[in-house]
FITOR-741840 format. One line per 3 residues: number of its first residue (from 1); for each residue x, y, z of N, C-alpha, C. Coordinates in steps of 0.02 Angstrom, whole numbers, plus 50000, padded with zeros to 5 digits. Layout:
<pts>
NUM = X Y Z X Y Z X Y Z | ...
</pts>
This chain:
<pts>
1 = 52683 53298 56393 52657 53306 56460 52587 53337 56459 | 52574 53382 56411 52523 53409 56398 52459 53370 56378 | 52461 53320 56321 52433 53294 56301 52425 53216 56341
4 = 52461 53197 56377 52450 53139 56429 52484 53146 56477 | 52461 53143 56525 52432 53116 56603 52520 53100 56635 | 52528 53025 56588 52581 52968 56617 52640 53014 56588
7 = 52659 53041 56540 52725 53074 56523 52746 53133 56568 | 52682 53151 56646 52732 53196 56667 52755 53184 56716 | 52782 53109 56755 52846 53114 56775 52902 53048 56710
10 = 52899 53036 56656 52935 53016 56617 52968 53045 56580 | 52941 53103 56569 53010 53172 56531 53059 53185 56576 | 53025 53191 56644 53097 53211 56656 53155 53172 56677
13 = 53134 53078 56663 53208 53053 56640 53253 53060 56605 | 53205 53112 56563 53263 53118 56487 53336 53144 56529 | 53420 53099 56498 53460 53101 56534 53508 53171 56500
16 = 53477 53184 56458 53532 53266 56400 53486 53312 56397 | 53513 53370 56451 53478 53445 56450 53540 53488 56414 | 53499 53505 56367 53526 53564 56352 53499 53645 56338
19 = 53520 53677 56369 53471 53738 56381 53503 53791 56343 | 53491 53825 56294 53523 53875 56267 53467 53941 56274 | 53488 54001 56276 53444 54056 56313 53424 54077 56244
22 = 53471 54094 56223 53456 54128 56142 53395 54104 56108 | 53418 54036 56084 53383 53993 56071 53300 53991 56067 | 53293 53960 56130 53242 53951 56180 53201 54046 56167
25 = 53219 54082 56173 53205 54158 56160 53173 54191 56099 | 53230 54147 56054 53206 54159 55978 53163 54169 55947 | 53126 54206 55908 53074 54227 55878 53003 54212 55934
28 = 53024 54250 55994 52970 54243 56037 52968 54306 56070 | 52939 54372 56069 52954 54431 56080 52902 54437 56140 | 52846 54395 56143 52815 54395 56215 52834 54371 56281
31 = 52909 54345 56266 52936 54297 56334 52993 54351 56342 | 53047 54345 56412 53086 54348 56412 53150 54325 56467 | 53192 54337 56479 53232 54292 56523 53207 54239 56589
34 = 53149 54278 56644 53116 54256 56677 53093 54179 56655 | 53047 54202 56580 53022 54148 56576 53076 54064 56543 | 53126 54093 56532 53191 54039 56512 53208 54019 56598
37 = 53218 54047 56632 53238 54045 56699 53178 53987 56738 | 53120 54017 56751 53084 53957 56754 53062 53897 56723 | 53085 53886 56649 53078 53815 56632 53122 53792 56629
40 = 53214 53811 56639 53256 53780 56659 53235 53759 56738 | 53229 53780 56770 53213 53779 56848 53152 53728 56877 | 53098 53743 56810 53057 53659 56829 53093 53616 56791
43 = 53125 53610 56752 53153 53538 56717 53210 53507 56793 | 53247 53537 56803 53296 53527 56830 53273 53503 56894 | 53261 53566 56940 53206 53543 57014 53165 53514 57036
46 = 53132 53463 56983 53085 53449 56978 53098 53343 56984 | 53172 53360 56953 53206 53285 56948 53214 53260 57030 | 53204 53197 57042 53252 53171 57089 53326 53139 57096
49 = 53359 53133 57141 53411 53103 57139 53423 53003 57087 | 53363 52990 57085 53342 52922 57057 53353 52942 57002 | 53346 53018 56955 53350 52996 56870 53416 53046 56868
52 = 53450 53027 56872 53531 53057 56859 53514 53076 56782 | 53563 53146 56768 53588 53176 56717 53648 53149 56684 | 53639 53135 56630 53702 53128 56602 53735 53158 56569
55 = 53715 53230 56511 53736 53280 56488 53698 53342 56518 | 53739 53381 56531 53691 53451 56556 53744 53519 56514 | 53711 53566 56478 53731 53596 56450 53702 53664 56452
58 = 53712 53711 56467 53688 53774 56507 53738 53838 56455 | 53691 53864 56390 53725 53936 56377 53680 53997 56412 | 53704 54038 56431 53653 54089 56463 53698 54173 56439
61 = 53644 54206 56438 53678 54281 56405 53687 54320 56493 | 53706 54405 56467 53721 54423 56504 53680 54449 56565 | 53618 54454 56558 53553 54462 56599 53547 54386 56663
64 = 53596 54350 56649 53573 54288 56690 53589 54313 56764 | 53561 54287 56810 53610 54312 56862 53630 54239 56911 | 53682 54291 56928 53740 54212 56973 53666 54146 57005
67 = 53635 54188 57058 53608 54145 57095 53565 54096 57047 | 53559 54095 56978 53536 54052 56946 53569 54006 56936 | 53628 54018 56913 53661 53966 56861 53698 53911 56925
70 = 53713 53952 57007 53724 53926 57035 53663 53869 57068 | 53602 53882 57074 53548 53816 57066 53579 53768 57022 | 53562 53780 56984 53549 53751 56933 53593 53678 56923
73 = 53668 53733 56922 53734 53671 56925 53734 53647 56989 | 53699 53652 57056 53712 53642 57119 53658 53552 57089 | 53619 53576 57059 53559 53519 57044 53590 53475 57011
76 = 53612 53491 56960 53645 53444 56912 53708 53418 56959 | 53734 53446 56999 53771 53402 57027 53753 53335 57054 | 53709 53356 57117 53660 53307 57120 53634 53254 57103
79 = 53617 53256 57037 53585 53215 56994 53664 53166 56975 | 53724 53181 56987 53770 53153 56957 53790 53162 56869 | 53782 53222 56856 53804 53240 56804 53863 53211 56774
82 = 53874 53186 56728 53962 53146 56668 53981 53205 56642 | 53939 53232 56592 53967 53294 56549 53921 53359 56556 | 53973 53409 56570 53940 53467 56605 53983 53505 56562
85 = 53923 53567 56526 53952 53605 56474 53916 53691 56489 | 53984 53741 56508 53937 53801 56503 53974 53862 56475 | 53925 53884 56449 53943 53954 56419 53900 54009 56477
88 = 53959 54050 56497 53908 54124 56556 53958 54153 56571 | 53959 54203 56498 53984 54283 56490 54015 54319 56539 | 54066 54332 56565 54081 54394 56622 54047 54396 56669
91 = 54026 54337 56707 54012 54310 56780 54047 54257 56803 | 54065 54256 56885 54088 54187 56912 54043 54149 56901 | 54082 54068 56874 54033 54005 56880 54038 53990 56957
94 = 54019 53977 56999 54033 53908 57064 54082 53868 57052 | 54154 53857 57110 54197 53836 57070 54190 53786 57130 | 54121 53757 57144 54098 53685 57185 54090 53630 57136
97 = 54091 53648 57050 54076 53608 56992 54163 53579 56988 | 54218 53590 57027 54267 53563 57024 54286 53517 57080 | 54230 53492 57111 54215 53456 57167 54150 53385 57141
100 = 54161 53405 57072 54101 53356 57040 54120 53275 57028 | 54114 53232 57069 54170 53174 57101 54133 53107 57023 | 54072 53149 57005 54036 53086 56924 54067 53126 56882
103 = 54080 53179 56875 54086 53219 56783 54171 53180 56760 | 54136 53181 56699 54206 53139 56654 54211 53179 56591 | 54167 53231 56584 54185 53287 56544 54151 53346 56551
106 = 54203 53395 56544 54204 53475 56595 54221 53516 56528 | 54197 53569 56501 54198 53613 56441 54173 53686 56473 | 54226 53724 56465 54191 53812 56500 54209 53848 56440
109 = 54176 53873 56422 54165 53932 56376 54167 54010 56412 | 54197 54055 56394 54191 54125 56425 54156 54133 56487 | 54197 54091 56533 54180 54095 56597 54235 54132 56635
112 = 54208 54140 56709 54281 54154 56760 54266 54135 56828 | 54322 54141 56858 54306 54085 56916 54335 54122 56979 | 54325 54152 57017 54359 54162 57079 54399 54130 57127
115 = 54427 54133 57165 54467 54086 57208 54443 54038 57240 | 54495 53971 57225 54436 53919 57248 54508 53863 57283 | 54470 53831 57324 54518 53803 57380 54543 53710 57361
118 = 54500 53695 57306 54517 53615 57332 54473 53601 57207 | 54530 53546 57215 54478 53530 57154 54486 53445 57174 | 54456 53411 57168 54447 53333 57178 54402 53331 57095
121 = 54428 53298 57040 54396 53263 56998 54416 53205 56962 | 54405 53150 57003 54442 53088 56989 54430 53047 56931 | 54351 53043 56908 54334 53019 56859 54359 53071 56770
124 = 54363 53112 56785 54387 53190 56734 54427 53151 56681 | 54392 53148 56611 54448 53154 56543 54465 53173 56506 | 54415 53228 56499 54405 53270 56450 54395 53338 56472
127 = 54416 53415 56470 54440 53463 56479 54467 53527 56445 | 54383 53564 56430 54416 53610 56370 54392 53683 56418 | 54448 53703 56384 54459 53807 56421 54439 53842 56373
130 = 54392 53861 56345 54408 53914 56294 54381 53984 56323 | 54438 54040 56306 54434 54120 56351 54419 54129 56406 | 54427 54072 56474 54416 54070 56524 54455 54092 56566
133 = 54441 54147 56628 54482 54192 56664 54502 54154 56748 | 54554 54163 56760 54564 54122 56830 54594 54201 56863 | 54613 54195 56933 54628 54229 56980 54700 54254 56952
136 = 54743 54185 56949 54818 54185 56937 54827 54116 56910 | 54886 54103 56882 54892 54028 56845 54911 54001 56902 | 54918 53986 56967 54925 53924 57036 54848 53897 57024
139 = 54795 53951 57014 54722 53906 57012 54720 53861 56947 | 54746 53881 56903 54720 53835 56833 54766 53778 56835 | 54842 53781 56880 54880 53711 56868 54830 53681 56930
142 = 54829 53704 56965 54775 53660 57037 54722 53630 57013 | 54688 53656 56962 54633 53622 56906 54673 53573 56871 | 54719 53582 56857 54743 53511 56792 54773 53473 56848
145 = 54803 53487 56894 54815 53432 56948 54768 53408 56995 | 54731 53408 56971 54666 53382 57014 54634 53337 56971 | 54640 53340 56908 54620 53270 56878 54660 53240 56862
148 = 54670 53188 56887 54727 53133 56904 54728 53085 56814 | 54662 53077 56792 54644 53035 56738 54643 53074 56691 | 54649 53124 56670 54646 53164 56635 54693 53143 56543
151 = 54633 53133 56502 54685 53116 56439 54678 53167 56377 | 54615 53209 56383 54602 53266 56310 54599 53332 56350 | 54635 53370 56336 54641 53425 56343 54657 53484 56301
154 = 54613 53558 56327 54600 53611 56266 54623 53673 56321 | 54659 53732 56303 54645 53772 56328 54675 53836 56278 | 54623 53847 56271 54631 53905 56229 54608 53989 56251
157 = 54662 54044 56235 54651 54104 56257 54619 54100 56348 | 54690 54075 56371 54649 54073 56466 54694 54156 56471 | 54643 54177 56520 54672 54280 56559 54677 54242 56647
160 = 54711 54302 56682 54707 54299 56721 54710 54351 56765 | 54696 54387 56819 54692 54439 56833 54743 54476 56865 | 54817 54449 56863 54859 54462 56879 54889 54521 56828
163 = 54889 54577 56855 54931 54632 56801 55008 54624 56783 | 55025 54577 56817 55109 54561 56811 55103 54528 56741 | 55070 54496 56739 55092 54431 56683 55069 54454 56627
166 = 55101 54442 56551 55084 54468 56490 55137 54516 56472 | 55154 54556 56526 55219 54601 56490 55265 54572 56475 | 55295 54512 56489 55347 54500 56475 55349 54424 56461
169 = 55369 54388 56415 55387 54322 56402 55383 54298 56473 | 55334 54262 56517 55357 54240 56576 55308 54157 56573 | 55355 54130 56630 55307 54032 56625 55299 54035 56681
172 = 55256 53978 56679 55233 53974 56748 55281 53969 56817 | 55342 53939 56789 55410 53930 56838 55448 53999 56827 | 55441 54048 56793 55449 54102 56812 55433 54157 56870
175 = 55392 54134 56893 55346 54165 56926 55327 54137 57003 | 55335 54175 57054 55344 54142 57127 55272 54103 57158 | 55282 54053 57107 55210 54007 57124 55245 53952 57165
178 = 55183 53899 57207 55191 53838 57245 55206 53791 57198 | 55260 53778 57202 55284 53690 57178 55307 53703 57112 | 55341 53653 57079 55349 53651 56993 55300 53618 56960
181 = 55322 53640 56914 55278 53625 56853 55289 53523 56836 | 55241 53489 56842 55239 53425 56842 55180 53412 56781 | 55223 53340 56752 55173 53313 56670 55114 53265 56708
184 = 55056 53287 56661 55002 53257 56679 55010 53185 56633 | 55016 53121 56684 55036 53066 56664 54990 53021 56599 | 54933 53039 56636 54886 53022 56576 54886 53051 56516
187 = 54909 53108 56519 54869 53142 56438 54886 53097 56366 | 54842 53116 56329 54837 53073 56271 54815 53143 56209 | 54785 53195 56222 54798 53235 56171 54797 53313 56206
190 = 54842 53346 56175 54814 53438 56209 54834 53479 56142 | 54795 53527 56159 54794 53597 56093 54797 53638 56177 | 54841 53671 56178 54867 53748 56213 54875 53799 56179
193 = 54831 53852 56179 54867 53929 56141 54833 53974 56206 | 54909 54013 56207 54892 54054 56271 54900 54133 56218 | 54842 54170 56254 54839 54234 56220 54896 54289 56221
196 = 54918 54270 56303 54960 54333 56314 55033 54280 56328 | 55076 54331 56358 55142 54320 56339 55152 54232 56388 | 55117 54255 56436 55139 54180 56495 55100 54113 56459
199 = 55138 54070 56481 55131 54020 56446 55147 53963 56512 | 55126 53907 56498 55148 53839 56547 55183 53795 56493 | 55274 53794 56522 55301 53760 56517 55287 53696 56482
202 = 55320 53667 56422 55272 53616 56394 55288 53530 56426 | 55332 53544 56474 55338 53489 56505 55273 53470 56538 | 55224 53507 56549 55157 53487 56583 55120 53435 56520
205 = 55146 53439 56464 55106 53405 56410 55167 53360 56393 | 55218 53325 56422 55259 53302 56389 55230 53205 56377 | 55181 53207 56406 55179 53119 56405 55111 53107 56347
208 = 55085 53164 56306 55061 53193 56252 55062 53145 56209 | 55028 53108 56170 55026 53058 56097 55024 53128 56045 | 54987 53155 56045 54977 53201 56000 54975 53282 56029
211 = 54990 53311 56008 55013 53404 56039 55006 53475 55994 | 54964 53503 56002 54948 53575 55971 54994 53618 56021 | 55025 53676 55984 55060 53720 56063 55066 53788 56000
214 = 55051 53829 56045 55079 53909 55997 55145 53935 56033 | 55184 53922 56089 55218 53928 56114 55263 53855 56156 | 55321 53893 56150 55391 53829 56165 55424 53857 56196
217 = 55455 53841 56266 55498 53889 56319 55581 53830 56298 | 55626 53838 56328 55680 53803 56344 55678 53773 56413 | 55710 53713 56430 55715 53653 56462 55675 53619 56436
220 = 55681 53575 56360 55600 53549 56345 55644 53486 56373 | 55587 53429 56400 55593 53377 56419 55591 53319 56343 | 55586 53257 56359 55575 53203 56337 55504 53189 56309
223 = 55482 53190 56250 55427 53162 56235 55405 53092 56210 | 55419 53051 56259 55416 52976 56248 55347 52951 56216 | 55302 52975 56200 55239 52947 56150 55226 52979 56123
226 = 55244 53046 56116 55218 53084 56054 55233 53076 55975 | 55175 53059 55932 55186 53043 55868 55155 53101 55830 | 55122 53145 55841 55079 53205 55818 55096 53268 55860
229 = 55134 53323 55819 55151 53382 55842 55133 53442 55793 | 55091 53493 55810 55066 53539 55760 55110 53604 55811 | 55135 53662 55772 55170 53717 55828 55120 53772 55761
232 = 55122 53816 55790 55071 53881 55766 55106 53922 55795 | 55135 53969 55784 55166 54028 55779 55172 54092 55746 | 55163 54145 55785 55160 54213 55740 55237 54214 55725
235 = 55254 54274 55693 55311 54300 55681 55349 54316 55753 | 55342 54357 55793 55363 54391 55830 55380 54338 55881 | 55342 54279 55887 55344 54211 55930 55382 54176 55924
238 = 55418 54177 55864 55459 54095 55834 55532 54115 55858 | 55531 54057 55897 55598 54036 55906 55638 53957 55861 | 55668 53984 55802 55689 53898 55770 55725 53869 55815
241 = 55757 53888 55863 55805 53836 55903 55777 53818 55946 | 55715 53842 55987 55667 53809 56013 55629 53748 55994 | 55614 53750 55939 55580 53723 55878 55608 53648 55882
244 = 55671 53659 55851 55710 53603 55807 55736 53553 55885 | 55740 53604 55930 55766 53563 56006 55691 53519 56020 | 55643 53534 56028 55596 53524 56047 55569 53458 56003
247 = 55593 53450 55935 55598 53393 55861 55632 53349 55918 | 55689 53374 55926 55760 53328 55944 55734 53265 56002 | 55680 53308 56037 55662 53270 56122 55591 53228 56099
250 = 55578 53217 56022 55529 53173 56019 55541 53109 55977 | 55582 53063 56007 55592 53009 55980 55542 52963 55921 | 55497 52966 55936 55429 52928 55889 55386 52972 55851
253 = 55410 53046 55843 55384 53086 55801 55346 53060 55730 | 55314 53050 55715 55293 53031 55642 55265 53076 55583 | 55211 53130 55631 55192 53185 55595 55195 53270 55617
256 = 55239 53286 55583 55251 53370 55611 55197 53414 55588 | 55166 53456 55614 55148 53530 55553 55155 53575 55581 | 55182 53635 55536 55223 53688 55557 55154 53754 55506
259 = 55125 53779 55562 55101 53828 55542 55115 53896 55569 | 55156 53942 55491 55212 53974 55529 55219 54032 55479 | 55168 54094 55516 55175 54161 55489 55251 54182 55478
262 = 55282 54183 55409 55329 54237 55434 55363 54278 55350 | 55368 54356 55381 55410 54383 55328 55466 54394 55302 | 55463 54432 55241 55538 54428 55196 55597 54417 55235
265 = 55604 54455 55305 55652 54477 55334 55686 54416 55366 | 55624 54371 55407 55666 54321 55453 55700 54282 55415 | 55757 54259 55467 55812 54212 55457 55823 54153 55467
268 = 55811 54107 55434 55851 54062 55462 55913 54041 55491 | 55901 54013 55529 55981 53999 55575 56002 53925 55546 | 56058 53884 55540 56063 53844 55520 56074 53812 55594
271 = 56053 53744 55608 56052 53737 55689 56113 53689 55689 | 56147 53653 55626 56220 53628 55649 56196 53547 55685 | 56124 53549 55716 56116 53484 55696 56045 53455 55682
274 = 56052 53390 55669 55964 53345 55652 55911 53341 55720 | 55870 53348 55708 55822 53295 55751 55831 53233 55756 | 55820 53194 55804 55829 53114 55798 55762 53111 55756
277 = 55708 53121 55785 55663 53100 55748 55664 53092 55653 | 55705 53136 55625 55720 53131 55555 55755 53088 55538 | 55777 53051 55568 55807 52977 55544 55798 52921 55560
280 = 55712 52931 55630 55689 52867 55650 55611 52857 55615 | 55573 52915 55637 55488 52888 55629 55449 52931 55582 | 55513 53003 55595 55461 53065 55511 55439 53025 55479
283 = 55388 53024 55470 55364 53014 55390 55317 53068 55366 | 55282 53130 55391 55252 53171 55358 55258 53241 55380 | 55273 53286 55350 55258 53349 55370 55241 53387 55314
286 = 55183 53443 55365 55152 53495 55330 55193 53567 55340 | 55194 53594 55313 55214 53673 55295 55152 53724 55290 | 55109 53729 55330 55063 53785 55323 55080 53885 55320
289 = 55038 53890 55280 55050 53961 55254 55130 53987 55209 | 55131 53933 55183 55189 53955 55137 55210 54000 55087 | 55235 54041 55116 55244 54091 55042 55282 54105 55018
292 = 55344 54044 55025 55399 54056 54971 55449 54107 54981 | 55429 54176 55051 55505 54176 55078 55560 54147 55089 | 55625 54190 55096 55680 54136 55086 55697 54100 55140
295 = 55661 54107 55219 55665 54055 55252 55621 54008 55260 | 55584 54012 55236 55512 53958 55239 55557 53933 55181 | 55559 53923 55125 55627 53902 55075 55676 53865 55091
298 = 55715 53905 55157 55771 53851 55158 55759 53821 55222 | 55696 53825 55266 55688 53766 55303 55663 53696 55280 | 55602 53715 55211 55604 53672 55174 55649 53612 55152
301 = 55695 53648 55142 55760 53627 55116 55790 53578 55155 | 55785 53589 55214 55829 53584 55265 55781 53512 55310 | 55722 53494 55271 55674 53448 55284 55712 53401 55256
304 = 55685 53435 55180 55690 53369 55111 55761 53333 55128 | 55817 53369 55163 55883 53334 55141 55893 53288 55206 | 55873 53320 55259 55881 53275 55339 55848 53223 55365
307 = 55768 53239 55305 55703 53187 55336 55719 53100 55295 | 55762 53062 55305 55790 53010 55275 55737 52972 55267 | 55661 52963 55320 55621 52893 55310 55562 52955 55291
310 = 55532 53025 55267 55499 53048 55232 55468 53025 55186 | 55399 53035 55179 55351 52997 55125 55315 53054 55109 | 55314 53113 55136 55267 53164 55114 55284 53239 55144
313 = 55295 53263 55098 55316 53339 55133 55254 53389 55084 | 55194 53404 55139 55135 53438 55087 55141 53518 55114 | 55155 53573 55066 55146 53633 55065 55096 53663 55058
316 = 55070 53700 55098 54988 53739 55093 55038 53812 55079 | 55003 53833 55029 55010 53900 55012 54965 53940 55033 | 54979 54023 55042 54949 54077 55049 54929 54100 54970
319 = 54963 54084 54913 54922 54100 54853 54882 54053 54826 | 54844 54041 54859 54783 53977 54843 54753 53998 54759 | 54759 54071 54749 54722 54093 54665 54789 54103 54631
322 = 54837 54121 54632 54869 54165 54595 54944 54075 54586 | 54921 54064 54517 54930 54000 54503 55021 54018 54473 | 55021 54079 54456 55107 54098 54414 55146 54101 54491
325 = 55127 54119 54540 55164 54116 54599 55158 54059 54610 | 55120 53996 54631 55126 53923 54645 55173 53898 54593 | 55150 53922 54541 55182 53874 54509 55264 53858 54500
328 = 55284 53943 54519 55348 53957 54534 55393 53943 54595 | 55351 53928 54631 55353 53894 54700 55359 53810 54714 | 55325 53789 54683 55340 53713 54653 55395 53709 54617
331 = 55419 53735 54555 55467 53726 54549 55545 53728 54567 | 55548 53778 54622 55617 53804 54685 55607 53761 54712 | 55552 53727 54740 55549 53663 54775 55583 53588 54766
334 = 55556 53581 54715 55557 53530 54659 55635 53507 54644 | 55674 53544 54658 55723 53569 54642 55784 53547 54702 | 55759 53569 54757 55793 53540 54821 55814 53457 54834
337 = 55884 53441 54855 55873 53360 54849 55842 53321 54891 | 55837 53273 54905 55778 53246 54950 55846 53162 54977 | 55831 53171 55035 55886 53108 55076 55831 53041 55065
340 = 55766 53072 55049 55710 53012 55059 55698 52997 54997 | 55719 52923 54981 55703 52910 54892 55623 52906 54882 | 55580 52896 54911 55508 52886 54940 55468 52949 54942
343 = 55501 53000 54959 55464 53054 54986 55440 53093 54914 | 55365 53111 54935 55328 53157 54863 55319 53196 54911 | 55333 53261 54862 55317 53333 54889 55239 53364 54853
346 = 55207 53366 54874 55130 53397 54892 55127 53462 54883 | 55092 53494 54842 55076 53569 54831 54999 53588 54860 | 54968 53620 54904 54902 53624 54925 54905 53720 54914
</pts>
């Protein structure tokens, strides 16, 4: 723009802003927020409704203040924004960006949102939470029920400002909210890890192809397309009869992984019965963090002999150096019988 005339209204077709504060700041000790604030503010304000945005991406530190970031996204609305991405620290975003009737992908980073009355996002497919704070969980299911199309979904470490919730193992149907808990028909993939104790029921993810979850309540439903299930669990979290019920309700299962802190002490329960899935579509499971306790051992066990159409049972160890412990570990393994004439067992 500087150097010719004609490029200054042709930059600002460019259709991917991305503004990072840091960045933009970096080894520049004569500028400071102001001046990030006004060249986001001519790029943006400067557009008409004729050159629509198609990525807009906004990180801002803690010096930003509301009435900015609210321009800003009020503009990009405007413009018809697809994918709208923001990171802004321990301030409300505008929760009018859930009224964004073009965006088809929505990503909040360490945001929070105050009470908000209506979400309409029809075009919406994509949907990631990470450490994002809501009022109470009625606002964040009102967010996933508001995108009707909705198929990738993330939500990781969501708070909420309710002091009730977290003390105690509680779900969202625990708790004297509007309506039940209903599966988002579309979905096609979700990773859920909730920080504190409350959790949403995993029937909201049950029509899932593929599923990350750190937590599993009881009443699990039917998982009619799910072929990819990863569960992550601390010690203090694991429930096996949760677990193995939750196997039972996924007919087309194909690949499990079980990443699953636990010490000397826990028990296995013997559950008395199979998964269906172990005698229709298993064919792979992982064992992450293995260390050769005696129930990580005899759930093992309890794979190799039930998983009949098994082709791969791969163990990741916690002694990745210390080769006299693997090696001793492979062999207790090695050792177990296997229902699957096919199946190789994997040492990682």
């Amino acid at each position: 723009m500087v150097l010719s005339k004609r490029w200054k209204p042709l930059w600002l077709s460019v259709p991917i802003l991305d503004f990072h504060q840091d960045r933009y700041l970096q080894g520049k000790e004569s500028k400071s927020y102001s001046d990030f604030s006004n060249f986001v503010s001519a790029t943006i304000l400067s557009r008409g409704l004729h050159q629509p945005i198609k990525n807009f991406t906004l990180r801002t530190g803690d010096d930003c203040p509301s009435s900015d970031v609210k321009e800003w996204l009020k503009a990009a609305k405007k413009c018809q924004v697809e994918k709208l991405e923001i990171w802004y620290p321990d301030s409300p975003v505008p929760h009018y960006i859930f009224r964004c009737t073009t965006l088809v992908v929505l990503k909040l980073y360490e945001t929070y949102f105050e009470a908000f009355s209506s979400v309409h996002l029809p075009l919406l497919k994509t949907l990631y939470m990470h450490y994002v704070q809501f009022i109470n969980p009625q606002f964040l299911m009102n967010l996933l029920y508001g995108c009707p199309v909705l198929e990738d979904l993330e939500i990781l470490h969501v708070y909420f400002d309710d002091s009730d919730l977290g003390s105690n193992d509680t779900s969202f149907n625990d708790s004297p909210f509007e309506g039940q808990v209903k599966s988002l028909s579309n979905l096609v993939r979700a990773k859920v890890f909730f920080h504190l104790a409350f959790h949403i029921p995993v029937k909201a993810f049950s029509n899932a192809q593929f599923l990350h979850l750190n937590k599993c309540d009881a009443g699990i439903p039917v998982f009619p397309n799910l072929t990819y299930l990863e569960i992550s669990f601390k010690r203090h979290s694991l429930k096996w009869n949760l677990v193995l019920d939750m196997l039972n309700h996924c007919p087309k299962l194909q690949t499990v992984v079980f990443d699953i802190r636990l010490d000397d002490d826990e028990v296995w329960p013997d559950p008395g019965f199979i998964p269906k899935c172990f005698s229709t579509h298993l064919r792979k499971c992982f064992i992450k963090g293995y260390a050769g306790v005696d129930c990580q051992m005899r759930f093992a066990r309890y794979v190799l002999q039930n998983a009949t159409l098994l082709r791969s049972l791969i163990i990741c160890s916690r002694y990745s150096q210390n080769h006299q412990r693997k090696l001793e570990m492979i062999t207790e393994l090695a050792s177990y019988p296997r229902s699957s004439a096919v199946c190789e067992l994997l040492f990682k």
